[in-house]
C-alpha positions, -999 to 999 in steps of 0.1 A, spaced: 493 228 322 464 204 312 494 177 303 513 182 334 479 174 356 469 141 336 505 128 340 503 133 378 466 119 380 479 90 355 513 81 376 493 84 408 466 58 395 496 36 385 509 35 418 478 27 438 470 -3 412 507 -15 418 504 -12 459 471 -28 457 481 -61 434 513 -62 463 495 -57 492 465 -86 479 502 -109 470 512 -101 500 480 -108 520 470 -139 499 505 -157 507 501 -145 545 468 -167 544 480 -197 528 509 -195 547 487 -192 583 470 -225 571 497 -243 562 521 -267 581 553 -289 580 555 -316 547 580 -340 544 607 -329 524 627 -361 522 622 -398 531 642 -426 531 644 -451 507 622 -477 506 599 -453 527 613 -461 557 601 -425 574 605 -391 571 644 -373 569 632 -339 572 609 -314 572 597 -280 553 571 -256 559 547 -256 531 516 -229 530 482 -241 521 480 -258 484 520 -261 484 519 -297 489 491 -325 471 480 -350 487 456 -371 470 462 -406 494 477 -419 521 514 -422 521 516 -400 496 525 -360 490 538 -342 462 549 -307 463 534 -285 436 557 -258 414 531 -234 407 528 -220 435 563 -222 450 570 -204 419 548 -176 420 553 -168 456 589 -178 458 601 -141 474 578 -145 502 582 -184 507 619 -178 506 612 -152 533 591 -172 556 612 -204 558 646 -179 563 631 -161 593 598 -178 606 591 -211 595 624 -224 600 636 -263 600 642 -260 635 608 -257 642 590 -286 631 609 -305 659 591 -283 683 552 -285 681 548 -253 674 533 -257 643 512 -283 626 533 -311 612 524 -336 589 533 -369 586 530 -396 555 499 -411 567 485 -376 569 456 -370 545 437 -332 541 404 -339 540 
């Protein structure tokens, strides 16, 4: 009976720890991704301007100097489920033509 009751106390404690690291993911991308804005994607050769955008959460994209941006793997990597979400359903292409959202250009610099 003892065995049953410290099974049940130890599954439940599993579960909370596993909702709580997804819910802090969750939240931590849903930050990142409220600071965040449009990157170039692509530019033309010769850097004759920008082809298109992406949307890119906070710390997605470096950018050390003017003219310059450089999209970081880490983090696309470790959020890629909800990245792939956000750009599918609310951050799409589309809307970096519309000023919705903050959009960077290439003389762009974060302070």
């Amino acid at each position: 009976m003892t065995t049953d009751r410290a099974l049940t106390k130890r599954a439940a404690v599993l579960w909370i720890s596993v909702g709580t690291v997804f819910v802090s993911y969750l939240l931590v991308y849903l930050v990142l991704s409220k600071l965040g804005a449009y990157e170039p994607a692509a530019t033309g050769i010769s850097g004759n301007g920008v082809k298109w955008y992406a949307w890119a959460p906070y710390g997605f994209v470096a950018r050390e100097r003017p003219l310059s941006f450089k999209w970081r793997p880490f983090p696309y990597y470790v959020f890629f489920p909800l990245y792939w979400l956000d750009c599918a359903h609310w951050h799409t292409e589309d809307k970096s033509y519309k000023n919705l959202y903050p959009v960077h250009d290439l003389a762009y610099v974060q302070p």
